[in-house]
C-alpha positions as semicolon CSV with decimal commas, in nm:
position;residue;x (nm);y (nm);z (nm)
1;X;7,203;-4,894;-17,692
2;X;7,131;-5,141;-18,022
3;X;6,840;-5,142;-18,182
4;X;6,662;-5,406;-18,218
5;X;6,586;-5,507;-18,640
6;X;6,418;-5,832;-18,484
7;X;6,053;-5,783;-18,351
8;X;6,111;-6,108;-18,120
9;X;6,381;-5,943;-17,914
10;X;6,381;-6,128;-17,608
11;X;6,362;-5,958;-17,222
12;X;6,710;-6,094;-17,139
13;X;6,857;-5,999;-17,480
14;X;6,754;-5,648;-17,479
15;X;6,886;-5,608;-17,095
16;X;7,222;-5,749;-17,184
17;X;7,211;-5,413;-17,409
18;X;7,197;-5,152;-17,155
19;X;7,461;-5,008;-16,904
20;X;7,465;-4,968;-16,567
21;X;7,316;-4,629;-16,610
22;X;7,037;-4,694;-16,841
23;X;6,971;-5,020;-16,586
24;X;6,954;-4,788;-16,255
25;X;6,683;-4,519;-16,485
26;X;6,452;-4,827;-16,579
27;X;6,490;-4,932;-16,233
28;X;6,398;-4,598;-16,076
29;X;6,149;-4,486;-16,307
30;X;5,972;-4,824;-16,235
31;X;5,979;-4,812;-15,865
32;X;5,866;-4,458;-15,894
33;X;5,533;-4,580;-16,117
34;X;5,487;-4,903;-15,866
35;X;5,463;-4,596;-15,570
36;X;5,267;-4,358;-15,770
37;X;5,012;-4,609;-15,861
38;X;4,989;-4,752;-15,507
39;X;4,836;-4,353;-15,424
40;X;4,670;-4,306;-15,758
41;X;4,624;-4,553;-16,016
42;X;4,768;-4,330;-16,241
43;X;5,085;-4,273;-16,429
44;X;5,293;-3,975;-16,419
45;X;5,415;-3,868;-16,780
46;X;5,764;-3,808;-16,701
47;X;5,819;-4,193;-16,569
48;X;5,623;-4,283;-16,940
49;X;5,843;-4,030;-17,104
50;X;6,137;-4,239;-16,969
51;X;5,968;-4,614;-17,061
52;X;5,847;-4,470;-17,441
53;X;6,215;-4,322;-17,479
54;X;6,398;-4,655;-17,436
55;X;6,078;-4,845;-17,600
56;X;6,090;-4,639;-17,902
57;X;6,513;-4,730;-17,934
58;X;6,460;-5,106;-17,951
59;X;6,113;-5,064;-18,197
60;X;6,162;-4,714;-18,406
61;X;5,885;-4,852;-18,643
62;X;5,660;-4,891;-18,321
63;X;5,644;-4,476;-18,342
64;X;5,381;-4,438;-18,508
65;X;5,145;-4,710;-18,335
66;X;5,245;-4,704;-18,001
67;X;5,113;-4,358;-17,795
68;X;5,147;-4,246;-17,407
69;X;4,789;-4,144;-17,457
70;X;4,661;-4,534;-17,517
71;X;4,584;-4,713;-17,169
72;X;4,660;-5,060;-17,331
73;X;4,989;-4,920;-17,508
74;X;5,091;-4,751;-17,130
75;X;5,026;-5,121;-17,000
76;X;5,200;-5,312;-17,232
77;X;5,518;-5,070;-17,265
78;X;5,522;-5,091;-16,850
79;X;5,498;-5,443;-16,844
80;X;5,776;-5,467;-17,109
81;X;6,027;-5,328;-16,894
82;X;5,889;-5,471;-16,580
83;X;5,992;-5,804;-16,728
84;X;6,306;-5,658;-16,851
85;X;6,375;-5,518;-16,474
86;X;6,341;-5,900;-16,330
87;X;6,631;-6,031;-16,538
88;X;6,847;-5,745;-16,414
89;X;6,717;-5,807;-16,027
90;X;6,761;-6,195;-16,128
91;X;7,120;-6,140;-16,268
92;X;7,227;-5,949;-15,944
93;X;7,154;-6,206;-15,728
C-alpha cells in the first residue's frame, strides 16, 4: 500500500492503491460494522482496529490526533472508507 504525502488524497485514488485482498477486508469489516450497528449502535474494536490500521497507512502524521476512543474520529474514519468502499462496488459494476 502507498502512503499518501498529500492530505487531499482522493476516495478513488487511494482505492486504486489497494489489492484485491486489502479491498475484500475493508469490504468485510464494513459490512460487519453496518450489521453490528443495526443490533447495537455500537462499534466493535476489532472492525476499528482494521479501519485505524489502513487509516493510519495513508495519514502516519494523523497518529497522534486521530484515536478509536473519539466518537467523531470513529465516524469520520468509518465514513472514510465507506466512501472508499462505493468506488470499489462502483468499479465492479
Amino acid at each position: 500500500m502507498v502512503k499518501s504525502n498529500n492530505k487531499h488524497m482522493t476516495h478513488s485514488d487511494y482505492a486504486n492503491t489497494l489489492n484485491e485482498t486489502e479491498q475484500k477486508e475493508i469490504l468485510d469489516t464494513l459490512t460487519h460494522i453496518e450489521e453490528q450497528r443495526l443490533r447495537t449502535s455500537k462499534y466493535e474494536t476489532k472492525d476499528l482496529d482494521v479501519l485505524f490500521r489502513y487509516w493510519i497507512k495513508i495519514y502516519p502524521n494523523q497518529r497522534p490526533k486521530m484515536s478509536m476512543g473519539c466518537g467523531g474520529c470513529r465516524k469520520a474514519v468509518h465514513k472514510f472508507f465507506f466512501q472508499v468502499s462505493q468506488y470499489f462496488i462502483k468499479k465492479t459494476k
